[in-house]
Backbone as a ProteinNet text record, in pm:
[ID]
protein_1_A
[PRIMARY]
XXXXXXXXXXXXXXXXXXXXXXXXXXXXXXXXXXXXXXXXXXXXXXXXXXXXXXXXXXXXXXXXXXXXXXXXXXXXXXXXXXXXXXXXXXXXXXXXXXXXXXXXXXXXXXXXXXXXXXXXXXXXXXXXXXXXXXXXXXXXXXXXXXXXXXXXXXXXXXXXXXXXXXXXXXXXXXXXXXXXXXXXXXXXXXXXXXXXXXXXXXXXXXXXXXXXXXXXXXXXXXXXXXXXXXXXXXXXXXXXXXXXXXXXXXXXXXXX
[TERTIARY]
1234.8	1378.4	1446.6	1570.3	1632.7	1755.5	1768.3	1886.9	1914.3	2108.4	2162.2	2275.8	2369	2463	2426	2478.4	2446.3	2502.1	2569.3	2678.2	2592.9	2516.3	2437.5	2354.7	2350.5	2285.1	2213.2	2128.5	2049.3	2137.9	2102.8	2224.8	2167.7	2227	2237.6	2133	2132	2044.1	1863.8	1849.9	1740.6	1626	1519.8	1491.2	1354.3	1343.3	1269.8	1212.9	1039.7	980.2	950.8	933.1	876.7	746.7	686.7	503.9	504.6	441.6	474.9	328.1	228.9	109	78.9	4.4	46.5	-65.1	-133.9	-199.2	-203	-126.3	-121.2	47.7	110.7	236.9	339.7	279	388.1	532.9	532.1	642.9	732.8	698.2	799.9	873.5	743.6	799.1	933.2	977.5	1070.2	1204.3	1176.7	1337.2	1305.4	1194.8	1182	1255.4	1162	1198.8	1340.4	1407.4	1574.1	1637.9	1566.3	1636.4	1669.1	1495.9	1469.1	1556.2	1551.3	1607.6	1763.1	1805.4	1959	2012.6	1933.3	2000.5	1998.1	2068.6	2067	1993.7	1896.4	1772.7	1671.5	1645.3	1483.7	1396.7	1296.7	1164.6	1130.8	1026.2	889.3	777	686.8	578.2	479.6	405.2	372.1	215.7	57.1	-35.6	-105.8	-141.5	-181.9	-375.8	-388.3	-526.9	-639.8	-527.9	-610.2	-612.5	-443.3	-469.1	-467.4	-529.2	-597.6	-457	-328.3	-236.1	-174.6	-191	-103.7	7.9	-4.3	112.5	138.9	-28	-46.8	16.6	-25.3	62.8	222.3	267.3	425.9	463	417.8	436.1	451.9	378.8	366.7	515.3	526.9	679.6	755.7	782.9	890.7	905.8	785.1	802	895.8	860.3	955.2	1068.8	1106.7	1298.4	1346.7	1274.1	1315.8	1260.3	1308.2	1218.3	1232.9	1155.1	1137.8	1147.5	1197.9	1202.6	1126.2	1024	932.3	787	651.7	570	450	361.9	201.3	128.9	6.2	-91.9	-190.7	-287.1	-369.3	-511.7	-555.5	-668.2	-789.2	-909	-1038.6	-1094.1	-1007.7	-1015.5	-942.5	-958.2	-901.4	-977.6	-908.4	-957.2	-906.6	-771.7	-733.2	-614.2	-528.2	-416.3	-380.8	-448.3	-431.5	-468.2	-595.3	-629	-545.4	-467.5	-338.7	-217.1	-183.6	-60.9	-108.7	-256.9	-302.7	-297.3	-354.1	-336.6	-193.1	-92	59.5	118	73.4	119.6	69.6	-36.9	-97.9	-29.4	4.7	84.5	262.1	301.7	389.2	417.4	256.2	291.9	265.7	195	202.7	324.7	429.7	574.8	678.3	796.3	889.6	974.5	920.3	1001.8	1044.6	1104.7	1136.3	1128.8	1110.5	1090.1	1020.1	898.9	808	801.7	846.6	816.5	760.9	681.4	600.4	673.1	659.2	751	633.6	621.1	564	649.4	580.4	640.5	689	662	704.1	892.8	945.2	1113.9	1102	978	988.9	1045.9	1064.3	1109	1270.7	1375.1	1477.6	1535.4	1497.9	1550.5	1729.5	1790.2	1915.3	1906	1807.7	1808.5	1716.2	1701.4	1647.9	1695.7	1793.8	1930.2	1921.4	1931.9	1929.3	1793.2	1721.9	1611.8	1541.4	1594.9	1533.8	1715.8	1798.6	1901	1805.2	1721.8	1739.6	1569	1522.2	1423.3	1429.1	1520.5	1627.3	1642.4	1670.1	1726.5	1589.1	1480.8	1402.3	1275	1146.8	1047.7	977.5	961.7	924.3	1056.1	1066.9	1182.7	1114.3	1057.7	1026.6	1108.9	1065.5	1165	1117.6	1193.2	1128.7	1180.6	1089.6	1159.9	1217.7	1137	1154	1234.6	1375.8	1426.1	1555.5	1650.4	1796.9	1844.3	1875.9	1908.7	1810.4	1671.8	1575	1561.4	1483.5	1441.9	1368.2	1304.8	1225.2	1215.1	1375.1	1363.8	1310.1	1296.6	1203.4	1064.4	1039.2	887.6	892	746.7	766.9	747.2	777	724.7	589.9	487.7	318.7	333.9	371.1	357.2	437.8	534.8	656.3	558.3	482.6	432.1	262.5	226.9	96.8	150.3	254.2	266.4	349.2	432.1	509.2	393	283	179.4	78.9	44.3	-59.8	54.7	197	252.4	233.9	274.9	294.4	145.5	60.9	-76.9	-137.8	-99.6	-123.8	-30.3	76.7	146.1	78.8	39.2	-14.4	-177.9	-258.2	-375.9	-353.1	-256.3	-248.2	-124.2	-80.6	20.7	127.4	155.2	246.7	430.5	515.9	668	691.9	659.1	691.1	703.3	813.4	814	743.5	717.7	671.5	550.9	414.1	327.6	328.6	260.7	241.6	335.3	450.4	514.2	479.4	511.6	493.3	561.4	726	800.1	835.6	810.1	813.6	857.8	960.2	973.1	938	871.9	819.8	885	913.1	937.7	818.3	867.1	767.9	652.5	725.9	662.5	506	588.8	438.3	366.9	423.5	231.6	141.5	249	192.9	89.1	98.9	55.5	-72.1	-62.2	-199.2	-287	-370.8	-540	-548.6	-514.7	-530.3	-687.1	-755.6	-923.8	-966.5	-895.8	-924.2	-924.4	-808.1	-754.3	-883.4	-915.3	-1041.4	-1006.9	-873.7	-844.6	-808.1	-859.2	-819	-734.2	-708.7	-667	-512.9	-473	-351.6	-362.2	-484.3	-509.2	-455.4	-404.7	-414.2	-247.2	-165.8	-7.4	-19.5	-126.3	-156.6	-214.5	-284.2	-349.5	-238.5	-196.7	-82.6	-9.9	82.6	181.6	134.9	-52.9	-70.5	-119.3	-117.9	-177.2	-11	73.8	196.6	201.4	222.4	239.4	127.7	42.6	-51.8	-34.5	42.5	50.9	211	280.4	343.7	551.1	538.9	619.2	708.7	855	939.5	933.1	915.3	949	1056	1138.4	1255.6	1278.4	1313.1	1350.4	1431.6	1443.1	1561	1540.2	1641.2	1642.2	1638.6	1553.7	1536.9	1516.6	1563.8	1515.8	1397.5	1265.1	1202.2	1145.1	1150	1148.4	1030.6	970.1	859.5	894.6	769.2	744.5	817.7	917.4	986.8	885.6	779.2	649.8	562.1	476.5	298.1	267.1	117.3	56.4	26.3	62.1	-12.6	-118.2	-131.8	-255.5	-349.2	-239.2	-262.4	-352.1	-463.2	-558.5	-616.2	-676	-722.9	-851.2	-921.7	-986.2	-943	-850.1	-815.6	-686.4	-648.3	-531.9	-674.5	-788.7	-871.8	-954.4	-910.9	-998.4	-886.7	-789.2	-687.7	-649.8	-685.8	-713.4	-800.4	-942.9	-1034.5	-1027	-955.2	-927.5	-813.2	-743.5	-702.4	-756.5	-862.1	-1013	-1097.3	-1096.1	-1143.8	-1094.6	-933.9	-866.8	-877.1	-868.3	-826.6	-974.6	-1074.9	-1187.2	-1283.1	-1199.7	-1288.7	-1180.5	-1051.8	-945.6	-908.2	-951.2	-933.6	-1016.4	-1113.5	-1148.9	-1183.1	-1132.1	-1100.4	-1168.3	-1182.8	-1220.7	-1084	-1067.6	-974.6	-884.6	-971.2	-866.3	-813.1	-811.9	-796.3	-876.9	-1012.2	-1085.4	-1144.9	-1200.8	-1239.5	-1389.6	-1440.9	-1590.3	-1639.5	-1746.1	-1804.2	-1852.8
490.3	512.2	380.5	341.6	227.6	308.4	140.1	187.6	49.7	31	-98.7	-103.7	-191.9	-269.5	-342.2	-444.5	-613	-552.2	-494.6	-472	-422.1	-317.3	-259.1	-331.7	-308.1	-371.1	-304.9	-315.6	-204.7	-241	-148.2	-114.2	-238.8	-288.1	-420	-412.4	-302.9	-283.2	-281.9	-266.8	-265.1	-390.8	-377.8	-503.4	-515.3	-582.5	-583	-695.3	-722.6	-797.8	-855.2	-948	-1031.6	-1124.6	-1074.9	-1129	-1208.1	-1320.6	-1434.7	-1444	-1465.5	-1535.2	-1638.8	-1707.3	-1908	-1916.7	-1990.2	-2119.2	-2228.2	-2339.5	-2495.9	-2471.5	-2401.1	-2387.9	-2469.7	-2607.5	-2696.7	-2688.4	-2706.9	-2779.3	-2681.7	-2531.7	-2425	-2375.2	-2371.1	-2285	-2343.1	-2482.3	-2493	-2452.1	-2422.7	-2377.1	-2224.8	-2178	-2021.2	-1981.7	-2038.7	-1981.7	-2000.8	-2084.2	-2119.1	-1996.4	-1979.6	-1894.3	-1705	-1683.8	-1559.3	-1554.5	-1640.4	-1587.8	-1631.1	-1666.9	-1687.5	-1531.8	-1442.1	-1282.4	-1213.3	-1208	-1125.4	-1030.8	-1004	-879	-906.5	-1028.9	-1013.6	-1171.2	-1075.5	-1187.1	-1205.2	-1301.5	-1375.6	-1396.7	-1343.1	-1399.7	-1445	-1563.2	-1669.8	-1650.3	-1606	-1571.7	-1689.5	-1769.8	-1861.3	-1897.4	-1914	-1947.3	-2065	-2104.4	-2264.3	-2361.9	-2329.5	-2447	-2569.9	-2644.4	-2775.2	-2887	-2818.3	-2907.4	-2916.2	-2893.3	-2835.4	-2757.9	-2645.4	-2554	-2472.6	-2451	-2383.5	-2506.5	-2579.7	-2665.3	-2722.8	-2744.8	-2724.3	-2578.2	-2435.3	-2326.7	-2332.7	-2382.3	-2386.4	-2451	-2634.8	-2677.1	-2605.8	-2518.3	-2467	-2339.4	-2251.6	-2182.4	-2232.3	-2339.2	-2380.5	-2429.4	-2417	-2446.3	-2281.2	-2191.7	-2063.3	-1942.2	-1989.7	-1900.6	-1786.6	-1747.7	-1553	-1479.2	-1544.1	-1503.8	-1544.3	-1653.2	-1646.7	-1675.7	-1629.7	-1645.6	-1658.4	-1710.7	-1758.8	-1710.2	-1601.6	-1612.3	-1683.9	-1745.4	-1847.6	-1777.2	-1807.2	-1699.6	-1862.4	-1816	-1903.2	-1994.1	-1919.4	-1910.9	-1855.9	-1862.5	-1830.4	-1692.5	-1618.6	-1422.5	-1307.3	-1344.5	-1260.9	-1245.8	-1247.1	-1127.2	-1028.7	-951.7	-791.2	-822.3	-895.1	-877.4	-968.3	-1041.8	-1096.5	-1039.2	-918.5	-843.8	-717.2	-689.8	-588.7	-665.3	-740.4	-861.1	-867	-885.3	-867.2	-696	-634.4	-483.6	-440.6	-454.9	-454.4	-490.2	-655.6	-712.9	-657.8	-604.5	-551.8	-383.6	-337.9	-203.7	-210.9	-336.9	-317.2	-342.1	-421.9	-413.7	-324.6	-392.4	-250.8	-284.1	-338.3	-350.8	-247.4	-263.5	-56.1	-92.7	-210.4	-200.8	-314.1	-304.2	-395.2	-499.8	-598.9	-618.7	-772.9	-710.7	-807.8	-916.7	-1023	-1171.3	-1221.2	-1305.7	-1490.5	-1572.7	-1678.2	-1790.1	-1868.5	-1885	-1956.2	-1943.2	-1886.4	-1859.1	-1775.7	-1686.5	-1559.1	-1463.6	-1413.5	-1352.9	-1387	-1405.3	-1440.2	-1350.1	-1445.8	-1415.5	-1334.8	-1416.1	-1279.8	-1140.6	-1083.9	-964.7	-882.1	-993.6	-862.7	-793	-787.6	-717.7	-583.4	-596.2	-503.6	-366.2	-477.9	-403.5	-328.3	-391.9	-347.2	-180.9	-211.1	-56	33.8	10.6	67.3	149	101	171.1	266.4	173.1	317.1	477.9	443.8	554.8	653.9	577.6	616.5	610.5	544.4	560.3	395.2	362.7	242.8	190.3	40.4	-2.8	-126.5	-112.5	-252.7	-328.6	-425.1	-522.2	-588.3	-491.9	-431.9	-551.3	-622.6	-687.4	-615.6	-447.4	-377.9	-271.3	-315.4	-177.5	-222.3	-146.1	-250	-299.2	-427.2	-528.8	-615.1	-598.4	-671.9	-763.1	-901.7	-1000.3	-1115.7	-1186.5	-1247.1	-1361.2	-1500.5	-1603.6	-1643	-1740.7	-1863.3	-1777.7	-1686.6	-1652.8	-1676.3	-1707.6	-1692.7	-1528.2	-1521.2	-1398.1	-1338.6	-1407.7	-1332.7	-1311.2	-1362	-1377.3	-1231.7	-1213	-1136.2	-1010.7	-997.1	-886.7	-853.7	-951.6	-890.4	-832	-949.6	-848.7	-691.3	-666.7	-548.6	-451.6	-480.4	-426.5	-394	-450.4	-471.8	-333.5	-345.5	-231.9	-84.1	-96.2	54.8	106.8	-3.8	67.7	136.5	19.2	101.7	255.1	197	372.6	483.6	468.4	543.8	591.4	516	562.5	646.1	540.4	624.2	704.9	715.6	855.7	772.8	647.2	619.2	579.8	704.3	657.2	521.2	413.8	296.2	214.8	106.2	86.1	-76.7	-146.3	-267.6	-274	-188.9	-122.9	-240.1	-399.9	-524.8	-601.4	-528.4	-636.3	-655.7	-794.6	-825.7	-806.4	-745.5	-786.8	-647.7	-602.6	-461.4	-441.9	-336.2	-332.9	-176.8	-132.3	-48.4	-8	160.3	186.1	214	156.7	172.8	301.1	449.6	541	607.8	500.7	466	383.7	269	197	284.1	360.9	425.3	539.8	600.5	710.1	642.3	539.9	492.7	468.8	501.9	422.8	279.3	197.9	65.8	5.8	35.8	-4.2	85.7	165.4	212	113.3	56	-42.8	-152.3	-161.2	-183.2	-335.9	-352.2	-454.2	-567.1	-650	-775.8	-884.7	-921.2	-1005.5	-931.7	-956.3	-881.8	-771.5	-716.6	-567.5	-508	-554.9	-496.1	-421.4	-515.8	-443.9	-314.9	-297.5	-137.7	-59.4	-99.7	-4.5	52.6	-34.2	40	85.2	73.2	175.7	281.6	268.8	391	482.6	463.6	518.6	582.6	521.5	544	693.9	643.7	781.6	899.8	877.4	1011.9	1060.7	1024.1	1067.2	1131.2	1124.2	1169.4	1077.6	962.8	901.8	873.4	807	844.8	676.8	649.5	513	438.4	357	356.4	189.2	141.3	-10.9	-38.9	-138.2	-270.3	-337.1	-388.2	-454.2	-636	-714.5	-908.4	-922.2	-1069.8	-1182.7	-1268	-1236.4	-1305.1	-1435.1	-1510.2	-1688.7	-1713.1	-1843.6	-1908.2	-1972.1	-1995.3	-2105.8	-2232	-2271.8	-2418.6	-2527.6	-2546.7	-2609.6	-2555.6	-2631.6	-2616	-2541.4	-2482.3	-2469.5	-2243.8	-2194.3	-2058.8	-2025.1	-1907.3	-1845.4	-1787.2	-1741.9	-1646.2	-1722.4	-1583.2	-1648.8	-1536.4	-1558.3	-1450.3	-1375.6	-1415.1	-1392.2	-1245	-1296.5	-1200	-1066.3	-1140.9	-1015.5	-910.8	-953.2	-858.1	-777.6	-853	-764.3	-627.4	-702.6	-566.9	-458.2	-523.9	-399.6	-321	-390.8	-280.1	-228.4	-221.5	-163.2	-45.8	-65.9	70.8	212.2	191	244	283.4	210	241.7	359.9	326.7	417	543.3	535.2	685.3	741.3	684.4	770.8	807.1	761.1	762.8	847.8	810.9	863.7	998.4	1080.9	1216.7	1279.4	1188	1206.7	1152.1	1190.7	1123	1187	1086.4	1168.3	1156.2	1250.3	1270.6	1149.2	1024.2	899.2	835	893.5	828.3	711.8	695.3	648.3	719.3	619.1	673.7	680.6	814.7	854.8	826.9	723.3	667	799.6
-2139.7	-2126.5	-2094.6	-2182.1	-2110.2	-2000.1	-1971.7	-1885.2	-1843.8	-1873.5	-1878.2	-1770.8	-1794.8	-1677.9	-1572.8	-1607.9	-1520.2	-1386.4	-1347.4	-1224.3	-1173.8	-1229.8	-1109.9	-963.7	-863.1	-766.6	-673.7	-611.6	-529.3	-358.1	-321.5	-175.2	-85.2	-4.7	86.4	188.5	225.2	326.4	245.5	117.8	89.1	89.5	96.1	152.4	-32.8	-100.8	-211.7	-209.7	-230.1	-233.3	-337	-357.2	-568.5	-492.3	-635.7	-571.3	-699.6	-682.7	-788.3	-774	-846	-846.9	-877.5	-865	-903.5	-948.5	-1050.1	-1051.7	-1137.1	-1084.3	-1141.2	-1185.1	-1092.9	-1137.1	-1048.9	-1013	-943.3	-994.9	-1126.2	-1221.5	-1182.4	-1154.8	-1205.5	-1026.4	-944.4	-847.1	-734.9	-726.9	-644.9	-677.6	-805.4	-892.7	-881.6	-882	-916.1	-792.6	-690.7	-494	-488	-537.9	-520.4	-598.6	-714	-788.5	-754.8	-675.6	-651	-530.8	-433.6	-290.5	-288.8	-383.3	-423.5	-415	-410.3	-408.8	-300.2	-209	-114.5	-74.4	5.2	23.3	-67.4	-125.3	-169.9	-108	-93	-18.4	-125.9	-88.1	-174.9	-114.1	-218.5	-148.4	-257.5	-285.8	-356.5	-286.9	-420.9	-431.8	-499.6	-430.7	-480.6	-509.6	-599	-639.8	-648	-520.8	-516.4	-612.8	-642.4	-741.7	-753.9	-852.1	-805.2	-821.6	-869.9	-880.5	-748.3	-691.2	-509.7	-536.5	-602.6	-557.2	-451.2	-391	-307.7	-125.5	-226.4	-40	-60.1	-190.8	-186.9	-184.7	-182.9	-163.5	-11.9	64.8	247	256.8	213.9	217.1	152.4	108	54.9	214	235	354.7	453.9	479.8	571.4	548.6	460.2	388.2	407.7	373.4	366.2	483.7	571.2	713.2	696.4	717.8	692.3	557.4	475.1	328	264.8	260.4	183.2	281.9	209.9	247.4	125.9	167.9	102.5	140.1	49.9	47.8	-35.4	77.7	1.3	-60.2	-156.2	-224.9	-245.3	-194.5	-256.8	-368.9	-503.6	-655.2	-723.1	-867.5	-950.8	-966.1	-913.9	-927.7	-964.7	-1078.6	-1114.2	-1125.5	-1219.5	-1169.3	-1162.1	-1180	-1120	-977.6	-930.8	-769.6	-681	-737.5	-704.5	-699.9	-769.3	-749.5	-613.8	-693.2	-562.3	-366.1	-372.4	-283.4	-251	-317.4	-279.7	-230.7	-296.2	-280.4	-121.2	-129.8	6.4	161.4	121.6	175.6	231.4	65.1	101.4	208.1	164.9	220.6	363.2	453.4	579.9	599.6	551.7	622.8	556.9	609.7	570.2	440.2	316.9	197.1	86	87.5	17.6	-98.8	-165	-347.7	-317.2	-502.3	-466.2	-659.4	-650.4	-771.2	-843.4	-927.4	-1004.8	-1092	-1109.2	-1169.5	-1212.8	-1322.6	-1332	-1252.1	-1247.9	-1209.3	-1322.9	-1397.7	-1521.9	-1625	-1560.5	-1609.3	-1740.8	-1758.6	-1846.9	-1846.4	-1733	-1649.6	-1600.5	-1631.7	-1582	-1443.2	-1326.5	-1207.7	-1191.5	-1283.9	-1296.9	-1259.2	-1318.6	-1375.1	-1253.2	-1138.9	-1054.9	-993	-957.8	-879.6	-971.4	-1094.5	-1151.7	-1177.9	-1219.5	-1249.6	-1073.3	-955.4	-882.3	-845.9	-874.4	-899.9	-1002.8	-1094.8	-1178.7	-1118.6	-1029.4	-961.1	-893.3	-840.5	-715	-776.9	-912.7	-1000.6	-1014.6	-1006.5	-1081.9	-988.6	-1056.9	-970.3	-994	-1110.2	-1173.3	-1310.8	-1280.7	-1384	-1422	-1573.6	-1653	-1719	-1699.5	-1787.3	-1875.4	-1985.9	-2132	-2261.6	-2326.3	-2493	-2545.8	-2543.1	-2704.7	-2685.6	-2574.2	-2611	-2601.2	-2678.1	-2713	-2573.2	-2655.2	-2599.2	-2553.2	-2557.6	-2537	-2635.5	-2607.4	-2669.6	-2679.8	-2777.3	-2754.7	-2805.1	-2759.9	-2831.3	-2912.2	-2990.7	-2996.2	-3028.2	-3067.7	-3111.6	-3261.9	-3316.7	-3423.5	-3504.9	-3634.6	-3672.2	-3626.9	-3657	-3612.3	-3507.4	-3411.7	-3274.4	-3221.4	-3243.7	-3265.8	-3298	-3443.1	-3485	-3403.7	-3380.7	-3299.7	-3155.8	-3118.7	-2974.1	-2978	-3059.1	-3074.9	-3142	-3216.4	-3236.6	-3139.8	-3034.4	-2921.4	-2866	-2846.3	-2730.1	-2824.3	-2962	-3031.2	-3011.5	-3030.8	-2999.2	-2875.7	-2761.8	-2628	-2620	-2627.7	-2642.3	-2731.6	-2834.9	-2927.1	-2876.9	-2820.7	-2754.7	-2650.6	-2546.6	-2373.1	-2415.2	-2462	-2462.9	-2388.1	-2326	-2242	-2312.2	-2289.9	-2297.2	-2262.6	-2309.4	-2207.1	-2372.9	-2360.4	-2517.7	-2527.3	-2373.9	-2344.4	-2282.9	-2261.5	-2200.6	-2117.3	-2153.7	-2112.7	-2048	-2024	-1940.3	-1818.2	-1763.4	-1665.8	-1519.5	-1606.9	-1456.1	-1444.5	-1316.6	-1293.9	-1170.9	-1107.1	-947	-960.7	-806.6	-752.2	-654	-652.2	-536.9	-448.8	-317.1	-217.6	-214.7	-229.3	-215.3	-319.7	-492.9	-542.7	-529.7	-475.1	-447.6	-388.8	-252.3	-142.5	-189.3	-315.2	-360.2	-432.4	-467.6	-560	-498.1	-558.6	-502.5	-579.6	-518.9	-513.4	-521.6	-442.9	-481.7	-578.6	-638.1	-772.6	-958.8	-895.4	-1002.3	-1049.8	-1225.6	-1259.1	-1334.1	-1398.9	-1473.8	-1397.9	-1397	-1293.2	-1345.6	-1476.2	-1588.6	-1644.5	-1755.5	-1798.6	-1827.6	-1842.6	-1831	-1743	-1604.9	-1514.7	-1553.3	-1639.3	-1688.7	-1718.8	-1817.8	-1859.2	-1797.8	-1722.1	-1606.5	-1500.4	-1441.6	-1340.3	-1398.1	-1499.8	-1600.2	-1595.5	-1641.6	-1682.5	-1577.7	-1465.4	-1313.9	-1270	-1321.2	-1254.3	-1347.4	-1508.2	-1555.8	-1523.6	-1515	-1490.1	-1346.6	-1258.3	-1121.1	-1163.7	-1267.8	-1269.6	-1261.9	-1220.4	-1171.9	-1315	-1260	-1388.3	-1383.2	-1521.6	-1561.8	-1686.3	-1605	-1685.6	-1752.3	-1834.5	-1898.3	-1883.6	-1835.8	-1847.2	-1960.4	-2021.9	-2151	-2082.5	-2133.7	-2075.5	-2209.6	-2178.5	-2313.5	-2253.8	-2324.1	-2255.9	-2333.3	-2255.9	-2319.4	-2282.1	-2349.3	-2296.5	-2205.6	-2138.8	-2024.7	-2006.5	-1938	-1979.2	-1901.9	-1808.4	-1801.8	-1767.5	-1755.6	-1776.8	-1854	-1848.3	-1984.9	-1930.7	-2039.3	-2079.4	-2004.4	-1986.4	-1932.5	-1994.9	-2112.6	-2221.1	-2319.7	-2392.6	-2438.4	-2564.5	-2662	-2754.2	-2718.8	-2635.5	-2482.8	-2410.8	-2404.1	-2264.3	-2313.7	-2498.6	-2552.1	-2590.6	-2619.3	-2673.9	-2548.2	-2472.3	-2330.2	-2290.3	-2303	-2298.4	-2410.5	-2500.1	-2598.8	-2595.2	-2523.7	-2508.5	-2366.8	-2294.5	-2153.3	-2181.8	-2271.3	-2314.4	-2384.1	-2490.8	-2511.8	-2394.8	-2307.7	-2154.4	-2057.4	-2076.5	-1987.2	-2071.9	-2190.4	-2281.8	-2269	-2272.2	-2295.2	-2188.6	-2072	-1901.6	-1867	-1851.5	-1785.7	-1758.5	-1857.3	-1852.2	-1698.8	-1631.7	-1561.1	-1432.8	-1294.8	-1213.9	-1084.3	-964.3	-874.7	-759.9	-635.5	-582.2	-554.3	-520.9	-516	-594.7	-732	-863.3	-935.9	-880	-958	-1074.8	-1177.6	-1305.7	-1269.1	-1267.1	-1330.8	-1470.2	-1439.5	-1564.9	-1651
[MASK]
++++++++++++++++++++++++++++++++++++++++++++++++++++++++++++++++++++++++++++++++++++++++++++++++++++++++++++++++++++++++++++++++++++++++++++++++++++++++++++++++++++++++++++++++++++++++++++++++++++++++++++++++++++++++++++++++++++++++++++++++++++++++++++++++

C-alpha cells in the first residue's frame, strides 16, 4: 500500500530511533548524523564493524558533538547486517523509543523523508520506503540494473505471497510494539537477506505494512557492499522461507 504527503509528521512527543550500520563509511557519516538529527525527536545510533577506516572512532567524536542523541555500538567484525540491525533493535527495545527505523549510511536513503515515513508508521504498523510505487524512483540506474532489481522484488512477492511492492528495501521504521512481538533470535538471514526476512515475519504475524514513495540514489562515497554473491544468497533465502516457513515453532522459529 502507498501512502504520500511530505507534511505529514509523527507527533513531537514521539521519540524514533535510526540504526545506521557502518563499515568503512568515514566519507558519508558526519553529514548523515547532521542530517538525521536535524529533525526533531529522532536518535541515532551508529553499529559499527570495526572498520578499518576509523568510522567507528569518528562515530565516538561525533557522540560527543551530539549528547544524548546519538550513540555507538562497537561490534568485533564484520558480522552482518541483519545481526547489526538485530543488535540495534535490541538496543532500542531496552529504552523508551516508540518507532524504530532502519537507514544506510550512504545518502540512499534520503534523510528528508523520515519525518514522514516514520507518520506513516504511526498509521500503520510497518512503513517502507518503497522505489516501486508511484512516485518512487531510481535515478541514475541503468536499464539492466533497473530490470534485475524490479525483477528480484516481483519475484520475492510472487514466491512469499508478500503485498509489499519493494520486498528489499532497506529503509524501514517500526513500530515499537512489532519488534516487541518478534522473535528476534529467530531471524536466520544475516546479509541483505535479512530485508526479506523481517518483511516477511512482519506479514505472517499479521502486521499492516504500508509504502512511502523515495528516490533512491547511489552512494555519493565509498565503495558498495552489494555483490552478485550476496543478490543470489537472497534469492535463495526466499526458497528457504517459502518452503520451511509454513512451519514454525511457538517463538517463530523455522523447523527444518
Amino acid at each position: 500500500m502507498e501512502t504520500r504527503g511530505s507534511e505529514d509528521a509523527p507527533p513531537a512527543e514521539a521519540k524514533a530511533l535510526v540504526i545506521v550500520p557502518t563499515y568503512n563509511e568515514v566519507e558519508n557519516l558526519e553529514r548523515l548524523v547532521a542530517a538525521v538529527l536535524a529533525h526533531e525527536g529522532f536518535y541515532l545510533l551508529v553499529v559499527d564493524d570495526n572498520s578499518p577506516d576509523g568510522t567507528g572512532d569518528l562515530a565516538e567524536q561525533l557522540k560527543a558533538q551530539y549528547p544524548g542523541r546519538l550513540d555507538v555500538l562497537h561490534r568485533a567484525g564484520k558480522l552482518g547486517l541483519g545481526s547489526a540491525y538485530v543488535a540495534g533493535f535490541r538496543y532500542a527495545l531496552a529504552r523508551d523509543y516508540a518507532y524504530v527505523v532502519e537507514m544506510d549510511c550512504d545518502f540512499s536513503h534520503p534523510p528528508e523523508v523520515l519525518p514522514r515515513l516514520v507518520a506513516a508508521a504511526q498509521g500503520a504498523d510497518v512503513a517502507v520506503g518503497s522505489r516501486y510505487v508511484r512516485g518512487g524512483a531510481t535515478p541514475g540506474w541503468p536499464l539492466l540494473r533497473r530490470i534485475v532489481s524490479r525483477g528480484g522484488s516481483l519475484y520475492t512477492q510472487l514466491v512469499l505471497g508478500i503485498g509489499v511492492s519493494d520486498p528489499t528495501a532497506g529503509f524501514v521504521c517500526f513500530r515499537r510494539p512489532v519488534l516487541a512481538a518478534l522473535n528476534l533470535d529467530a531471524i536466520q538471514a544475516t546479509g541483505f537477506g535479512f530485508q526479506v526476512e523481517i518483511k516477511w515475519r512482519c506479514h505472517r504475524r499479521g502486521f499492516r505494512i504500508v509504502e512511502v514513495p523515495i528516490a533512491f540514489v547511489d552512494r555519493r562515497a565509498g565503495q558498495s557492499k552489494m555483490s552478485i554473491g550476496i543478490f543470489l544468497e537472497a534469492l535463495a533465502l526466499v526458497w528457504r522461507l517459502r518452503l520451511r516457513g509454513g512451519r514454525e515453532d511457538e517463538r517463530g522459529a523455522l523447523i527444518a
